[in-house]
C-alpha positions in Angstrom: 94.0 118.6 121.6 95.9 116.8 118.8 99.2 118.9 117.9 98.3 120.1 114.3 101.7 119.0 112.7 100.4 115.6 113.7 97.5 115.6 111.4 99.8 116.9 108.7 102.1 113.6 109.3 98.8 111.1 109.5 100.0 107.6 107.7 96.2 107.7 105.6 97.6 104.8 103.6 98.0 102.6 107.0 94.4 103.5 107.9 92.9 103.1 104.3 94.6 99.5 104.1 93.2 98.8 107.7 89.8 99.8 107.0 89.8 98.3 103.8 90.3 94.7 104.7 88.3 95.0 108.0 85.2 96.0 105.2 86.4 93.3 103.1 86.3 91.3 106.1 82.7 92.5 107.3 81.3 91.4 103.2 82.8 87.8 103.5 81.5 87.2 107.1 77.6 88.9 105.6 78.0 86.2 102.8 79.2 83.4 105.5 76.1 84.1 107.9 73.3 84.4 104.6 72.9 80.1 104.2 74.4 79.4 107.7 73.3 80.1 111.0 75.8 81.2 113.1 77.0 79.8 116.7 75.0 81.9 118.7 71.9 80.7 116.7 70.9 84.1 114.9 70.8 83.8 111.2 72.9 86.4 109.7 74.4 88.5 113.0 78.4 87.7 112.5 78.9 90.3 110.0 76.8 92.9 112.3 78.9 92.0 115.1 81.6 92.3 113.4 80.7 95.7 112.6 80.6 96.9 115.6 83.7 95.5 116.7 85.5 97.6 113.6 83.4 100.6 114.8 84.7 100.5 118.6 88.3 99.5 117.1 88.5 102.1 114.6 87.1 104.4 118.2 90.2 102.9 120.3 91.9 103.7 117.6 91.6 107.5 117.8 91.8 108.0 121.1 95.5 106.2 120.9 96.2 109.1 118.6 95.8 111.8 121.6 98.6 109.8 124.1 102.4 109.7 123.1 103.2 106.4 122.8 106.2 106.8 124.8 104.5 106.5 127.3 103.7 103.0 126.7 108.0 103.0 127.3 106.7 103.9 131.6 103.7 101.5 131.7 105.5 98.7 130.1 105.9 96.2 133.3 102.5 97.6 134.5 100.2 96.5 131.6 102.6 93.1 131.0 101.7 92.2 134.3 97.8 93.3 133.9 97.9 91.1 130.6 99.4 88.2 132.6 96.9 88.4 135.6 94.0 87.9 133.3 95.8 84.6 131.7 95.7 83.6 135.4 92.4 84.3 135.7 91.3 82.5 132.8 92.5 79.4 134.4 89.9 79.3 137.9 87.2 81.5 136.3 87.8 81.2 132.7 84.7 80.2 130.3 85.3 76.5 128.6 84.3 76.2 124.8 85.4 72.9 123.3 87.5 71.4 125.7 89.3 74.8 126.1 89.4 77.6 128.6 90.2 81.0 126.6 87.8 82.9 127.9 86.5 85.9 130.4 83.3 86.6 130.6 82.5 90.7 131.3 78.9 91.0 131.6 77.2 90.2 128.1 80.9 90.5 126.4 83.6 87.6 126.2 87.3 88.4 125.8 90.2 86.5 124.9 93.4 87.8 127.0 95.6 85.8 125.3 94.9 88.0 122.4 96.0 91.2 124.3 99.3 89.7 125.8 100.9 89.3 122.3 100.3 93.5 122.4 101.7 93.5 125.9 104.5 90.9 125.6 105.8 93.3 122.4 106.0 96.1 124.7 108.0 95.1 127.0 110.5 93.4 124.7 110.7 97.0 123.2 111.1 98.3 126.3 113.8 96.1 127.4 116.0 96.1 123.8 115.4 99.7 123.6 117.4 100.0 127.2 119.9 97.6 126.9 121.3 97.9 123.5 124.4 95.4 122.7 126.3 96.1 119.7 128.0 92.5 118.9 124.7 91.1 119.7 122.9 89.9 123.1 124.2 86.9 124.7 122.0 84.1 126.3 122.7 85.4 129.5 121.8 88.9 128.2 118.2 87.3 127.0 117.4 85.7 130.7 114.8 88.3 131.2 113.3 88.3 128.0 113.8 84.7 128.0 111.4 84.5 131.4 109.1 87.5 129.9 108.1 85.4 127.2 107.8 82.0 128.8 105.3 82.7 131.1 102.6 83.9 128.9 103.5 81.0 127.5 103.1 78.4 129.9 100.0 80.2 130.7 98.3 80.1 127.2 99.5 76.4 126.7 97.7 75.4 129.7 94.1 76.7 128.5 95.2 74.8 126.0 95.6 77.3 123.0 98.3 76.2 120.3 97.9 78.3 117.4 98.4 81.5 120.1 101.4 79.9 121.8 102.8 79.2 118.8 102.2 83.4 117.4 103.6 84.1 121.4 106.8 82.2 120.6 107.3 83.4 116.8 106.4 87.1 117.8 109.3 87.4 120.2 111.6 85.5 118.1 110.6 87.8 115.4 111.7 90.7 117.8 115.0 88.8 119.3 116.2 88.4 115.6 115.6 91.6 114.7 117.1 93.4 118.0 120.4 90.8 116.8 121.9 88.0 119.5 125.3 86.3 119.0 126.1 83.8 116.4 126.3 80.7 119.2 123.5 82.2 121.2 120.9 81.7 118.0 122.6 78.4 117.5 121.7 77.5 121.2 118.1 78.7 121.2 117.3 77.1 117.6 118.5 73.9 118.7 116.4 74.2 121.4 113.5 74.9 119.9 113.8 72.3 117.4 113.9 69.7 120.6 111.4 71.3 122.3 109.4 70.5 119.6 109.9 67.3 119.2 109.5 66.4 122.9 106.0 68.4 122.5 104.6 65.7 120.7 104.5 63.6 123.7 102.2 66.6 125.8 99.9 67.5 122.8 95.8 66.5 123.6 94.8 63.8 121.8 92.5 66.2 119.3 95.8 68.2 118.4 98.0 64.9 117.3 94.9 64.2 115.1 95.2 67.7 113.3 98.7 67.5 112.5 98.6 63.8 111.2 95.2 65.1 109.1 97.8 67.7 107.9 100.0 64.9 106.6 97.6 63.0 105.6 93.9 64.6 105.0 92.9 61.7 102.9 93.2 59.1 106.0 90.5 60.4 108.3 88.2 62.7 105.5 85.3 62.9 107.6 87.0 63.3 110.6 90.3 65.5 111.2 91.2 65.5 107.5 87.5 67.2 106.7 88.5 70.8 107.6 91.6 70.7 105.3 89.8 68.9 102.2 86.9 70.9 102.6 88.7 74.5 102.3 91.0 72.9 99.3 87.4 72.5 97.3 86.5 75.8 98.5 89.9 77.4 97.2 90.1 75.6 93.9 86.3 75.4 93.0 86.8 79.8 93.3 88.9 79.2 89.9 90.1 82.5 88.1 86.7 84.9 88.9 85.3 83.2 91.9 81.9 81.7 92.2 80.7 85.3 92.7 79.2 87.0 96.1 77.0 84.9 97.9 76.9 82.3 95.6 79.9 79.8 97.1 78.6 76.2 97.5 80.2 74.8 100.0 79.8 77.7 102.4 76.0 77.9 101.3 75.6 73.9 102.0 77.2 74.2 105.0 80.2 71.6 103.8 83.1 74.2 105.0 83.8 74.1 108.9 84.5 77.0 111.1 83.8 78.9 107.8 83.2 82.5 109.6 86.7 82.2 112.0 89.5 79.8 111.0 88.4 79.8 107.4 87.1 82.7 106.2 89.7 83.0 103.6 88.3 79.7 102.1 84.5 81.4 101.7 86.4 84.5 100.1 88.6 82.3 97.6 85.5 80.3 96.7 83.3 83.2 96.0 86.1 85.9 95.1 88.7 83.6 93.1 92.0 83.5 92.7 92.1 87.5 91.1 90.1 88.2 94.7 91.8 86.3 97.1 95.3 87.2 95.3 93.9 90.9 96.2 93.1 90.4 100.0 96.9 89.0 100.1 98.3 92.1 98.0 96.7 94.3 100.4 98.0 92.3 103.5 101.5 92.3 101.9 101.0 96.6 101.4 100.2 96.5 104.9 103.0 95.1 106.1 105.5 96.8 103.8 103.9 99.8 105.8 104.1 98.5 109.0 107.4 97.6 108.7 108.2 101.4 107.1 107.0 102.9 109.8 109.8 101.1 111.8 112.4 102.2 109.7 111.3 106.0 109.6 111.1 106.0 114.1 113.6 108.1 114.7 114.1 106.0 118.5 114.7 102.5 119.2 111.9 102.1 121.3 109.7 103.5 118.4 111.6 101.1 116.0 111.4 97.5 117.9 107.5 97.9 119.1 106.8 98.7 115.5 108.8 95.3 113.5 107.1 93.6 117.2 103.3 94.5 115.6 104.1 94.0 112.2 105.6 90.8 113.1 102.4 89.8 114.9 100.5 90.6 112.0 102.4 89.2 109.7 102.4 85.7 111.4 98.8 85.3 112.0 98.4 86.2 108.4 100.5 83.8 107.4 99.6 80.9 109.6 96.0 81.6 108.7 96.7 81.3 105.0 98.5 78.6 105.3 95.5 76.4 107.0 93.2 77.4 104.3 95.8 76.8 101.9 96.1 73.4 103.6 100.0 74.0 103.6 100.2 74.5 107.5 98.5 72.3 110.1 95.0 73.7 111.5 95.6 75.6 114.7 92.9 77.7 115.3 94.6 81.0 114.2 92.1 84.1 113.5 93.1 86.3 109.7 93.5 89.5 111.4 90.6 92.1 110.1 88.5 89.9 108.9 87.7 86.7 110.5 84.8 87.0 113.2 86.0 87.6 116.8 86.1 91.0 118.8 89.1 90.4 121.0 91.2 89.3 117.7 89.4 92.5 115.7 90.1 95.1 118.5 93.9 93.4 119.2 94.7 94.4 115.8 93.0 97.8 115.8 95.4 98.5 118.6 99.0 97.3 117.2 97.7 99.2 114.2 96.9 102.5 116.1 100.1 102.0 117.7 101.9 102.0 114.5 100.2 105.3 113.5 101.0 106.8 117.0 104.4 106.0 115.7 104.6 107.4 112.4 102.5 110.3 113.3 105.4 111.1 116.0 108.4 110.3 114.2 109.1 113.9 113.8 108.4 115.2 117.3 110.5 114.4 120.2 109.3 117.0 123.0 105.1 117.2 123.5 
């Protein structure tokens, strides 16, 4: 049973927000389905999917409420390595959609691991800072483990290939490095490194990943090719105006002109139909929920508590703002899911599960013997 003085610290505002955009989510994805049929073939079943996805996330959810999550502290290495087997996995038996291997079939259900080891990955950096605490600020040789923690998932996810989830892998943990604080020259090391690393990664990217970074540069050169995404959710955005098109009534979602319009841009279908006052709402409500996310980090009253929550938010916060920013045509596309309410389960219960963590957290904050 549920200690009552946990119900009387519940975080309702974290759940509202959550449910909130995953309905908002669910209404855009009914409108995207209506004039399109959807990859499976079955005219109008995303946002019913979807649905159920919220319901058994919102049902994870709960039952993450009844376990401390300290406990998470003990399974750490256990569920890392779990995590890290199935990215393993996906590379013999993995199911290959589009020239990529993501993908683990379970009966009549396909999940995408590399979704779960940004979860997994944040754990065990929590688990690790929270440990080894260095007050002038962890040196490289502190970060070796963490250093090897992160790069294999990496590796792993690169291979299939995936770059948009790489990519959230890297900028998680450096989200949680930053925070936990490393030495002036160690953070000059490791940016340097990254910025070469970056550069040398041109030279190893497929030849369909070049195209979507030189379509980001320049849309107008290929427009029905690799620049077509990109000018396609610009008319979306800017046709939405002030008030939006109105529900169901977007054209270029309706005449099938907007690409990957129920996953990688869903925002644009919301813009189009929602406008500017709409789509400026869904980002007020992402920015509330970080704010809270990030609160509930500063009210943990353990360091463990503290670096798994900034390690969620983070997670959140990047995906948000990397999925934005392709519909927004100010990042590159990388395939990169809006948390809540682009189609997918394994992205939809992911997030259901860093945000029951969070509540886990702020519902505890106050006890420290159960």
């Amino acid at each position: 049973m549920i200690d009552r003085r946990l119900l009387q610290h519940f975080d309702w505002v974290l759940l509202g927000l959550t449910l909130l955009l995953g309905g908002i989510g669910i209404l855009t994805l009914y409108s995207a389905a209506t004039a399109n049929v959807d990859i499976t073939g079955v005219k109008g079943v995303v946002h019913l999917k979807q649905s159920y996805w919220l319901a058994i996330g919102t049902g994870i959810m709960i039952l993450l409420f009844l376990f401390n999550y300290r406990w998470l502290n003990r399974l750490a290495l256990p569920i890392y390595c779990f995590s890290i087997g199935l990215l393993v996995a996906v590379l013999f038996v993995g199911k290959e959609v589009s020239g990529s291997q993501r993908w683990l079939i379970l009966g009549p259900v396909s999940f995408q691991p590399s979704e779960l080891v940004k979860i997994t990955l944040v754990i065990m950096l929590a688990r690790h800072f929270s440990e080894s605490v260095s007050e002038e600020g962890f040196s490289l040789v502190g970060l070796w483990k963490p250093l090897i923690w992160i790069l294999i998932p990496f590796a792993l996810i690169v291979k299939q290939p995936d770059l948009g989830t790489s990519l959230i892998v890297l900028l998680i943990a450096a989200s949680v490095i930053l925070f936990v604080k490393i030495e002036r020259r160690t953070l000059l090391c490791l940016t340097g490194t990254g910025i070469l690393a970056s550069m040398l990664a041109w030279f190893f990217l497929k030849g369909y990943q070049k195209q979507r970074i030189l379509a980001f540069l320049d849309p107008e050169g290929d427009p029905l090719g690799a620049g077509y995404h990109i000018i396609q959710s610009k008319i979306a955005v800017g046709s939405g105006m002030l008030f939006g098109k109105g529900f169901l009534k977007g054209t270029q979602n309706a005449l099938s002109f907007l690409p990957e319009h129920h996953t990688d841009f869903i925002f644009s279908v919301l813009a189009e139909e929602w406008g500017f006052l709409g789509a400026g709402l869904v980002i007020l409500l992402y920015v509330l929920l970080l704010i809270w996310g990030l609160s509930v980090a500063v009210r943990s009253k353990e360091p463990f508590g503290t670096i798994l929550a900034v390690g969620l938010t983070s997670m959140i916060f990047w995906q948000t703002l990397i999925n934005l920013g392709m519909a927004l045509a100010l990042l590159p596309v990388v395939g990169v899911p809006l948390p809540l309410i682009s189609y997918g389960g394994s992205s939809m219960l992911v997030s259901m599960i860093a945000i029951g963590i969070l509540l886990n957290i702020s519902m505890r904050r106050f006890l420290f013997k159960e």
